[in-house]
C-alpha positions in Angstrom: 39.2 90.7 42.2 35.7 90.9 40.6 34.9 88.0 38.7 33.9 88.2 34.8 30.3 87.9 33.8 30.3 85.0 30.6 29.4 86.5 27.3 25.6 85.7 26.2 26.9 82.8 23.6 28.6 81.2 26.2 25.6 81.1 28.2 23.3 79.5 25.5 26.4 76.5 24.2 25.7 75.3 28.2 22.5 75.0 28.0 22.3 73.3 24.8 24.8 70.5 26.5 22.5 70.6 29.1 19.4 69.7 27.0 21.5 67.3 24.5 22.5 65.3 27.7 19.0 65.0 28.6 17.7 64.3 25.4 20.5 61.1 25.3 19.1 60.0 28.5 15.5 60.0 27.3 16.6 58.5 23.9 18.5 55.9 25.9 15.5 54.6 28.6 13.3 54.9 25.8 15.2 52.2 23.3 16.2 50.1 26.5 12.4 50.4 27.7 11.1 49.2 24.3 14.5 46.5 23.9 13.2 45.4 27.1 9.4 45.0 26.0 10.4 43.1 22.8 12.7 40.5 25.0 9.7 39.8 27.1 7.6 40.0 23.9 9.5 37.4 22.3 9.7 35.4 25.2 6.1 35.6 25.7 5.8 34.0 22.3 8.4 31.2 22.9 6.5 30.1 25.9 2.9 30.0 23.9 4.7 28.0 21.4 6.2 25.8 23.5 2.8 25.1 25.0 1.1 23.9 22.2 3.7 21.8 20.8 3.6 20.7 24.1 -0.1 19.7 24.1 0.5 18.3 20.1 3.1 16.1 21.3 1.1 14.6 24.0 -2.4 14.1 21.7 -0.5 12.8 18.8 1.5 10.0 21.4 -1.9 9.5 22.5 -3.7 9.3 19.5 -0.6 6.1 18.6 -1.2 4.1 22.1 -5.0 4.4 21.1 -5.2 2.8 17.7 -2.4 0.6 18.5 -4.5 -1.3 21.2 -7.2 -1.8 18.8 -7.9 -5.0 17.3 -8.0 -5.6 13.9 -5.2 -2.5 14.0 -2.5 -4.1 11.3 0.4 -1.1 12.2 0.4 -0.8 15.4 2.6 2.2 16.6 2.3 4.1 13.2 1.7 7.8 13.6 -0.9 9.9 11.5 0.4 11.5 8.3 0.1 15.1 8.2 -2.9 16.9 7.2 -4.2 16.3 3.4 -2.6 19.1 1.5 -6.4 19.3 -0.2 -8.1 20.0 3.1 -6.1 23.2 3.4 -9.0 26.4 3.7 -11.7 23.4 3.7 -14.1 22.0 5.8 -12.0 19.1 6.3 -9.2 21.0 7.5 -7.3 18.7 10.5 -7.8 16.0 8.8 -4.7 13.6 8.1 -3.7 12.0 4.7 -4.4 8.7 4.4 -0.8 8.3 3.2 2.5 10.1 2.6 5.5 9.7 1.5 9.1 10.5 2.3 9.6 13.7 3.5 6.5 13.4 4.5 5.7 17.4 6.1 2.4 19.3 6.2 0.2 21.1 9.1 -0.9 18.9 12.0 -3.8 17.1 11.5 -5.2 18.3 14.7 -8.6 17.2 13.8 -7.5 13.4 13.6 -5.4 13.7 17.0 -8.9 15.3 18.5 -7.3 18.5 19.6 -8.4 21.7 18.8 -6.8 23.5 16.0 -3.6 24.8 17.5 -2.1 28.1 16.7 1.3 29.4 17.5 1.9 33.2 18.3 1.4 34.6 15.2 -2.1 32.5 14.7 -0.4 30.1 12.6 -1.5 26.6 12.6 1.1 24.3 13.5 3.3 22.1 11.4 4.3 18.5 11.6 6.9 15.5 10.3 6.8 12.2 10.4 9.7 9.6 10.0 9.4 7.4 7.5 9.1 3.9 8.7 5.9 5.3 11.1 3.9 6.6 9.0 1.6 4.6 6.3 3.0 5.0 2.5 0.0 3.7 0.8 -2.5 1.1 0.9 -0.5 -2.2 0.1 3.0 -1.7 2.2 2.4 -2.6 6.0 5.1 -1.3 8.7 7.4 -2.9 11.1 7.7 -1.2 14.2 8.4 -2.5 17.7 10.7 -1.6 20.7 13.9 -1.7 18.8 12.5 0.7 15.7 14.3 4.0 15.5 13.3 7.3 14.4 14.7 8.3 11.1 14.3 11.7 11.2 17.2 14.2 10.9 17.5 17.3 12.8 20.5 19.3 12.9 22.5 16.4 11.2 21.8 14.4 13.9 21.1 11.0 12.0 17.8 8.4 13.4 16.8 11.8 16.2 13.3 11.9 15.8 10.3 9.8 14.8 8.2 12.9 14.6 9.0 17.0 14.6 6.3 19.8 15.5 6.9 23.1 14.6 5.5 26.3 15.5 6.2 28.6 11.7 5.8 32.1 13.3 5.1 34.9 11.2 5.6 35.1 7.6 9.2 36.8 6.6 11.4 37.5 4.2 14.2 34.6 4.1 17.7 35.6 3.1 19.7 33.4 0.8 23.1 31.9 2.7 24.2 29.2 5.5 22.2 26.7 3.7 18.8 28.7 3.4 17.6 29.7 -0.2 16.0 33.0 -0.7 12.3 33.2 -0.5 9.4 35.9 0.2 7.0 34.5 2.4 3.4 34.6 1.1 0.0 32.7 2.9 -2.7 32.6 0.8 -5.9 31.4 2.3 -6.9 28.6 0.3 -4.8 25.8 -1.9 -2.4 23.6 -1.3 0.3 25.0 1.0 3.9 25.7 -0.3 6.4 24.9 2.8 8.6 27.4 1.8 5.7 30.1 2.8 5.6 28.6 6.5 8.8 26.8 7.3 12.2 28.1 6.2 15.8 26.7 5.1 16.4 22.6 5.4 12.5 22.4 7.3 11.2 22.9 3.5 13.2 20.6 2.1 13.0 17.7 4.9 16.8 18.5 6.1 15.4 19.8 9.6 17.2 22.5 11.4 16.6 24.3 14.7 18.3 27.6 13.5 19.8 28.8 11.0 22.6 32.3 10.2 21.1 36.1 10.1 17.7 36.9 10.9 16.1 34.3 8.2 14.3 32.0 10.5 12.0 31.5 12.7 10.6 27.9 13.4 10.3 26.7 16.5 10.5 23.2 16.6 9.9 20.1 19.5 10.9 16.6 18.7 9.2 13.3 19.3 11.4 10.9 19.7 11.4 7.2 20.5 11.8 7.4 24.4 8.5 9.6 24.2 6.5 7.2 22.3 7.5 3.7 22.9 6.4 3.3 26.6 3.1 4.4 25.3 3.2 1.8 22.9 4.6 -1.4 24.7 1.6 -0.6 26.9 -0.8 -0.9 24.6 0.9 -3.9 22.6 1.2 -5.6 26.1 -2.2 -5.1 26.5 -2.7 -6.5 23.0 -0.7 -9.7 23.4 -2.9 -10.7 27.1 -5.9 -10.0 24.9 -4.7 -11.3 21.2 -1.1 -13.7 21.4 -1.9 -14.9 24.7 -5.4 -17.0 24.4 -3.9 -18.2 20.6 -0.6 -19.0 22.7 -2.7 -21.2 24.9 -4.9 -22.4 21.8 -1.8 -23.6 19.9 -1.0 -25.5 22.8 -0.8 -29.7 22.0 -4.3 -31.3 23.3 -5.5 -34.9 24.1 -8.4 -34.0 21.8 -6.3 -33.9 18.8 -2.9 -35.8 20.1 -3.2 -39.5 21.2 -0.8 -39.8 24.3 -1.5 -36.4 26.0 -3.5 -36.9 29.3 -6.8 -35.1 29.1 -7.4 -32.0 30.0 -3.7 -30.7 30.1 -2.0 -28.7 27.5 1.3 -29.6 26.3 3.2 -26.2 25.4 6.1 -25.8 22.7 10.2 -25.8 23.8 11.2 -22.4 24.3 14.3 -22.0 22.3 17.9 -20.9 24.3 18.3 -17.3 24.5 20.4 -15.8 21.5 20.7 -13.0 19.4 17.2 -12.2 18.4 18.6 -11.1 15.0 20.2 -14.5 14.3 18.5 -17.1 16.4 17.0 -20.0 14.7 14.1 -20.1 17.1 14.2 -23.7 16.9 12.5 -24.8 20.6 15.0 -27.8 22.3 14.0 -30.3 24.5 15.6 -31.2 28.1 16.3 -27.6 29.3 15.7 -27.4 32.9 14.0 -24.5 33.7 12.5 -24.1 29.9 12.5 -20.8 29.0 13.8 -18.0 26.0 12.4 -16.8 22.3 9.2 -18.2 21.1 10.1 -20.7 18.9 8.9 -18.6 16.1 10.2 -21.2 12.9 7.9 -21.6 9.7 7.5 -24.8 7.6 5.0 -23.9 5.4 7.4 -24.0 2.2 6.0 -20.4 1.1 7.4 -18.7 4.5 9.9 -15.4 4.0 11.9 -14.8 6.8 11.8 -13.3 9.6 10.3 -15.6 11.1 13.1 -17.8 9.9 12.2 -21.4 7.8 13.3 -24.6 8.9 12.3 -28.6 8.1 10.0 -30.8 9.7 12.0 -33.6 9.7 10.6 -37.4 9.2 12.1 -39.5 11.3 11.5 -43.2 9.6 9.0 -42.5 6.8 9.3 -46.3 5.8 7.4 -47.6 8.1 4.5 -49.6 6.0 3.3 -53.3 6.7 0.4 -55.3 6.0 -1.9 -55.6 9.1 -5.1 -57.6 7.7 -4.6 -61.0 5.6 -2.2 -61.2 2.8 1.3 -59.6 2.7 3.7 -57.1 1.2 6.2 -58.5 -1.2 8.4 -55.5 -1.5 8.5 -51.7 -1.0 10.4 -48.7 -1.0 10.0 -45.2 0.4 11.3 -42.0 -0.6 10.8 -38.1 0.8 10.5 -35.0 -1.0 10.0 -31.3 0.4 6.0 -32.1 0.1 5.2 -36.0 0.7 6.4 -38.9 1.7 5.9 -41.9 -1.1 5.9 -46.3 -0.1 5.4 -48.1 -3.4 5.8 -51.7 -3.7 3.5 -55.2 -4.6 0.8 -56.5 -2.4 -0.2 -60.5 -2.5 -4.1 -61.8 -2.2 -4.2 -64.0 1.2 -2.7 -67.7 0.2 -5.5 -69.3 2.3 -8.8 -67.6 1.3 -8.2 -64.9 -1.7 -11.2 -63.6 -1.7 -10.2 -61.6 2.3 -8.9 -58.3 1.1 -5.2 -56.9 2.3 -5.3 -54.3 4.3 -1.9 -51.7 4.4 -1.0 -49.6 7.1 1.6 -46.4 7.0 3.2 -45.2 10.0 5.3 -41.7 9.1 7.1 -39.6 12.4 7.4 -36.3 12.5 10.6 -35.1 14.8 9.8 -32.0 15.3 6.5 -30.9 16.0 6.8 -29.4 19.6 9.7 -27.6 18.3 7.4 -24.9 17.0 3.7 -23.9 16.8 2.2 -25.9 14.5 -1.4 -26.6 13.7 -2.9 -30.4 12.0 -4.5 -29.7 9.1 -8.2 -29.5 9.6 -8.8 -33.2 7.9 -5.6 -34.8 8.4 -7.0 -37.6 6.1 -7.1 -35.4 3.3 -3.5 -35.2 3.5 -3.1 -39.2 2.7 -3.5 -40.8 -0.2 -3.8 -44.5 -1.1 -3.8 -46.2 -4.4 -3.4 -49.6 -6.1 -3.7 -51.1 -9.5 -2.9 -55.0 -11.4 0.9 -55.2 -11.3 2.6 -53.7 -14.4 -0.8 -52.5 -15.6 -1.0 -48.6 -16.8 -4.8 -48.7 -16.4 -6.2 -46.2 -13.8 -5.3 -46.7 -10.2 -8.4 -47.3 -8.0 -8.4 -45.2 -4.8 -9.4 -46.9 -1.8 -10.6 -44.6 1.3 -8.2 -44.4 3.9 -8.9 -44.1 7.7 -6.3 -42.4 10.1 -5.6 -44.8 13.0 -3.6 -42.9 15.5 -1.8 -39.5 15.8 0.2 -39.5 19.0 2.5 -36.9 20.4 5.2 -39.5 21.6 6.6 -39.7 24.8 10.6 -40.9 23.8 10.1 -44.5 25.6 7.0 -46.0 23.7 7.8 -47.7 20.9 5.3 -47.8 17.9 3.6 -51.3 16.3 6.5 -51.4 14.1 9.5 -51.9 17.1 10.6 -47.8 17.0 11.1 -45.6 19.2 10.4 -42.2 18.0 11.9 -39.1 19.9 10.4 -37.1 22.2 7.9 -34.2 20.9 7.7 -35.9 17.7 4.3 -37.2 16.4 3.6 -40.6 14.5 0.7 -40.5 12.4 -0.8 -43.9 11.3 -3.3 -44.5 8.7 -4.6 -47.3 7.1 -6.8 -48.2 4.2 -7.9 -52.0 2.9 -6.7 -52.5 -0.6 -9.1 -53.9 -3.9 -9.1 -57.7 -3.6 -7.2 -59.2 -6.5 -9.3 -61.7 -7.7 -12.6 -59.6 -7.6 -10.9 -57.2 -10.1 -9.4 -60.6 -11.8 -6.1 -58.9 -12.1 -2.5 -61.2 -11.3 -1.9 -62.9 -8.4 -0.2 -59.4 -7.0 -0.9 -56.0 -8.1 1.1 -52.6 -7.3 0.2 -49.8 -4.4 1.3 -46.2 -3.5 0.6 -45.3 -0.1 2.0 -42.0 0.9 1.2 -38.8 3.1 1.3 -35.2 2.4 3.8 -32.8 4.4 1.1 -30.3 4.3 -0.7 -32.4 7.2 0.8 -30.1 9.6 0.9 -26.4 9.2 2.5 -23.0 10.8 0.2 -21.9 13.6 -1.8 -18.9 12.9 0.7 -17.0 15.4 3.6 -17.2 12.5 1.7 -16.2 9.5 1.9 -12.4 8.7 -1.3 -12.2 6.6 -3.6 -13.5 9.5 -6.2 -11.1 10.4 -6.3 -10.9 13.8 -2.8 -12.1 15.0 -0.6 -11.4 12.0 0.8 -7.9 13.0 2.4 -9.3 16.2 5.0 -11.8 13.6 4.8 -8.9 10.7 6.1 -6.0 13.3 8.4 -9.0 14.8 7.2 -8.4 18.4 8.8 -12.1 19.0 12.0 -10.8 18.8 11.0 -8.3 22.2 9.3 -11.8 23.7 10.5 -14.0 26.1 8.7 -17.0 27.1 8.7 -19.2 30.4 6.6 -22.2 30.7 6.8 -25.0 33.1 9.0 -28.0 32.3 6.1 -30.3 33.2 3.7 -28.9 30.7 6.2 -29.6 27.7 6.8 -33.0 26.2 9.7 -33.2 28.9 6.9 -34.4 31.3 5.1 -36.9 29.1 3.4 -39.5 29.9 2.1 -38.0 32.6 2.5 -33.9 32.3 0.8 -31.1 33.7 2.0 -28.9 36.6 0.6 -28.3 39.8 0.7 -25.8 42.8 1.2 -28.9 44.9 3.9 -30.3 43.1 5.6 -27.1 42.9 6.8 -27.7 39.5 4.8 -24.8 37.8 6.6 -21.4 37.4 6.8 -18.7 39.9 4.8 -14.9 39.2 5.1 -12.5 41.7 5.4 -14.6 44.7 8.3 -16.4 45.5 5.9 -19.1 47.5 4.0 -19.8 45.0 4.3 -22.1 42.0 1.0 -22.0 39.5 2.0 -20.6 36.5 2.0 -22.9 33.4 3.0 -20.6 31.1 4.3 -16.5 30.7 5.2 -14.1 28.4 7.8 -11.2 29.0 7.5 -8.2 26.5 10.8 -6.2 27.1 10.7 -2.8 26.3 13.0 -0.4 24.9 17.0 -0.6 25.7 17.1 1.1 29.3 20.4 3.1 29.6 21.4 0.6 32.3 21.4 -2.3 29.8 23.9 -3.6 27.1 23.7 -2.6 23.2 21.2 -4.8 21.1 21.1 -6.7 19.2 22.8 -9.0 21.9 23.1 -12.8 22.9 22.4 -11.9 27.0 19.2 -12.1 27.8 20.0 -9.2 30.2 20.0 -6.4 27.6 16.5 -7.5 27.3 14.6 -8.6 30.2 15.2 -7.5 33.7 16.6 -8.5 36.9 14.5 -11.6 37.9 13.1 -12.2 34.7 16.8 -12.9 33.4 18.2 -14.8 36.4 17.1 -18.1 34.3 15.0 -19.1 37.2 11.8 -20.0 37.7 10.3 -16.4 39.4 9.0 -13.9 37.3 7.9 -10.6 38.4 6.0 -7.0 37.4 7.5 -4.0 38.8 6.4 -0.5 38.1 7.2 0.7 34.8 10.1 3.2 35.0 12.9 4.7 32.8 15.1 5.5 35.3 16.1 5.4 39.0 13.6 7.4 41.3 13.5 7.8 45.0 16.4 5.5 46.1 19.1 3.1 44.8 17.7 0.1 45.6 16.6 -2.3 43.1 13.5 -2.3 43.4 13.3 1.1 41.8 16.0 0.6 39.6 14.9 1.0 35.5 12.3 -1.7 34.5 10.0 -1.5 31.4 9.1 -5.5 31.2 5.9 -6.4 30.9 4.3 -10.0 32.0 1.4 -11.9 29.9 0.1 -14.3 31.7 -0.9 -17.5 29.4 -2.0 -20.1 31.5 -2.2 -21.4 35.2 -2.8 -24.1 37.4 -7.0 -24.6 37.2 -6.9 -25.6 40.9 -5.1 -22.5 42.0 -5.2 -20.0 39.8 -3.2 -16.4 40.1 -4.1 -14.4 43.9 -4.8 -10.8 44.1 -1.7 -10.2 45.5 0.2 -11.7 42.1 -1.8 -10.0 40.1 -1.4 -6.1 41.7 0.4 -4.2 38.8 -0.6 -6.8 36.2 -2.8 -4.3 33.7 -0.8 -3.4 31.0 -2.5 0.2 30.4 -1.2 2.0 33.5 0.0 5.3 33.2 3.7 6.4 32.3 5.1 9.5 32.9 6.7 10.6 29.4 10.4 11.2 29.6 
């Protein structure tokens, strides 16, 4: 049967299916061809970003290690404030604040960090915050940063997550209100004093820092600097610091014969260490007798003015009433009596009953327990410090104020006793002064007249190391670096080895660096680093959350590994997570440190950033 020829209309309603399916194919690779442009658009844009927050984060981690090695550098650690809101458009654009406060956001003052001026994809000039705590608020306050100082940024309610944020503000956009963000029309003038709400949107303009946010009203891209990115950085340079600074006034605040009578010449005599405890809570009292003499610097204060930290103790006297007459005449009575600054003797003195007209001369004898304790320092003219007087008995005339002349000051040895029949502990030191008293008769007063003799706590004083206003040493106690310190030193070298002292390679009595063979070393410092993940919370009382491996075994080998953060290459120990860092303070003169001890030693190697 012949088959039906379709009508005309028929004819033209398939052929415009035909073109309506073609023209949703081309409609369809055309928005998947441009979908898939924009994806690698945007992702070409992430990546740029990425870069140059990359290259920010490294400068401005450099820029800290830099000016934290300096000397003279009071904050070491601190980072740059963000660019001066009145060097935006100017010549001085780049250039950081010289302080900020909290929340302390602006553009990264690339100029300071010597990069060039970094622009994300859209040609915007990055943006930067800094936690506060790191960054300088004004002239007066200083910081305290060291190994165990967080970040106090927050960043996605994340509490203490960042000590610095760079962010990338992308193109300008319209912000819708909601999830947090308030509304706002994005608007960058060229000159003025940028508004953070034209550049970064929601919580980043108000210092509540976000990585997202709901809808399509965002988009900052942001990196953070944390503490594991900076603080290797830093312990490098503060280690290099402290063999430069702490160590040489470490080994200058060492006991000498040229000050201290019963020292043998030539050989330093180094403070206690004091047990390892809680860094937070430790009295850092040094104590005598420990066998293999090591812990915290026994960072104490006596000064009277000192705020802790450090903490303030008492320099106790052990028998302040030790006065007698040593030249002709005698002493009819006396008593003695201490106070938080002197010691005070008062009594009568008699002329000589066989020839008056020989003067009396009075001696004083005070003890103080605890000198090698602590760092302390003599006063620069001990004398100064002691005063002698005298007067007619029961007379309220003027007392005359004979010079006095310091006899002795000995760092005592715990089995000599003094002229007076004591025996003063170990590590103390007796100081004995003297003066000859106005003869009776020549000033025709009685036949006895009255005398004060007494002598002035201020005769010894903190060490320079304690005192937070020193200029060149003060920011190691001020940032309370002590607390991150351990310190060795040979047992022989501290009043425990008196009368003789000193360690020697021969003996094998000094400590141990770097070669278990060799014993030279009279004194170390350990600078532990951050908390590695293998090691306990801090604050802690073992030494272990601290110090690693063979610096914590209590023994007398200490040793510098590679700086690492975590395990690399294999499980043994030796490549296990270390970040201590050894000072060397002082040696054996006749066999000083090797090459081979030394390999690793300089604190301003290169680490890898997590």
């Amino acid at each position: 049967m012949a088959r039906l020829a379709a009508s005309p209309r028929a004819q033209r309603g398939v052929a415009l299916l035909g073109l309506l399916a073609v023209a949703v194919m081309v409609f369809a690779y055309v928005l998947t061809s441009r979908l898939n442009a924009a994806s690698r658009f945007v992702g070409i844009d992430r990546e740029h970003n990425a870069k140059m927050l990359a290259r920010a984060k490294h400068a401005l981690v450099g820029y800290m290690a830099q000016q934290a090695a300096l000397a003279g550098e009071n904050n070491p650690g601190h980072l740059p404030c963000p660019e001066a809101p009145a060097n935006f458009g100017t010549s001085n654009e780049g250039i950081e604040a010289a302080f900020c406060a909290v929340p302390a956001v602006g553009r990264l003052p690339w100029r300071t960090l010597g990069l060039d001026k970094l622009v994300d994809s859209a040609g915007e000039p990055l943006w930067y915050a800094v936690s506060n705590g790191w960054h300088r608020p004004n002239s007066t306050t200083n910081l305290t940063i060291n190994s165990d100082s967080p970040g106090q940024l927050t960043l996605d309610g994340a509490a203490n997550d960042a000590v610095a944020l760079i962010i990338a503000p992308g193109p300008a956009i319209v912000v819708q209100a909601g999830g947090g963000c308030a509304a706002w029309a994005q608007n960058r003038p060229a000159a003025g004093a940028p508004d953070l709400r034209n550049y970064l949107e929601c919580g980043n303009a108000t210092g509540n820092f976000v990585t997202s946010a709901p809808g399509n009203t965002f988009n900052d891209q942001l990196l953070r600097v944390t503490t594991a990115h900076v603080l290797p950085a830093l312990e490098a340079a503060i280690a290099d610091r402290m063999q430069r600074e702490i160590a040489p006034a470490l080994k200058a605040a060492a006991y000498t014969s040229t000050q201290y009578s019963g020292i043998p010449a030539g050989v330093p005599l180094y403070s206690y260490p004091v047990p390892f405890a809680d860094p937070t809570t430790s009295n850092y009292q040094g104590v005598a007798g420990l066998p293999n003499p090591q812990g915290l610097l026994p960072f104490n204060q006596i000064n009277g003015a000192c705020t802790a930290p450090p903490p303030c103790t008492t320099l106790p006297v052990s028998h302040p009433h030790s006065v007698r007459s040593t030249l002709y005449g005698y002493l009819l009575s006396y008593s003695c009596s201490t106070s938080a600054t002197e010691i005070l003797c008062q009594g009568q003195y008699h002329e000589d009953d066989t020839d008056p007209t020989r003067n009396v001369r009075i001696e004083m004898a005070a003890t103080f327990s605890d000198v090698a304790k602590g760092f302390r320092a003599l006063a620069a003219s001990p004398v100064s410090n002691t005063l002698v007087e005298a007067r007619d008995n029961g007379s309220t005339s003027a007392w005359v104020t004979p010079s006095p002349t310091i006899v002795q000051i000995k760092m005592n040895d715990g089995a000599t006793t003094l002229p007076d029949g004591t025996l003063p502990p170990r590590g103390s030191v007796t100081i004995r002064f003297h003066a000859t008293l106005p003869n009776i008769d020549a000033n025709g007063w009685d036949t006895y007249a009255d005398f004060r003799i007494r002598i002035n706590r201020a005769v010894f004083d903190d060490h320079a190391l304690l005192k937070k206003d020193d200029a060149t040493l003060g920011w190691f106690v001020r940032n309370e670096w002590y607390r991150n310190t351990y310190y060795a030193v040979a047992q022989a070298n501290t009043a425990d080895g008196l009368p003789s002292l000193g360690c020697s390679a021969a003996s094998s009595n000094c400590v141990r660096f770097n070669d278990s063979g060799t014993y030279n070393i009279r004194a170390l410092l350990v600078l532990a680093g951050r908390r590695l993940p293998t090691q306990a919370t801090r604050p802690s009382s073992d030494r272990l959350a601290y110090v690693e491996y063979q610096n914590g075994d209590t023994g007398t080998l200490y040793e510098q590994r590679p700086v690492r953060m975590s395990n690399v290459a294999t499980s043994s120990p030796f490549y296990a997570p270390w970040n201590d860092r050894i000072i060397l303070v002082d040696w054996d003169t006749a066999s000083p440190p090797t090459a081979a001890q030394v390999v690793g030693l300089t604190p301003l190697r290169v680490v890898s950033l997590p």
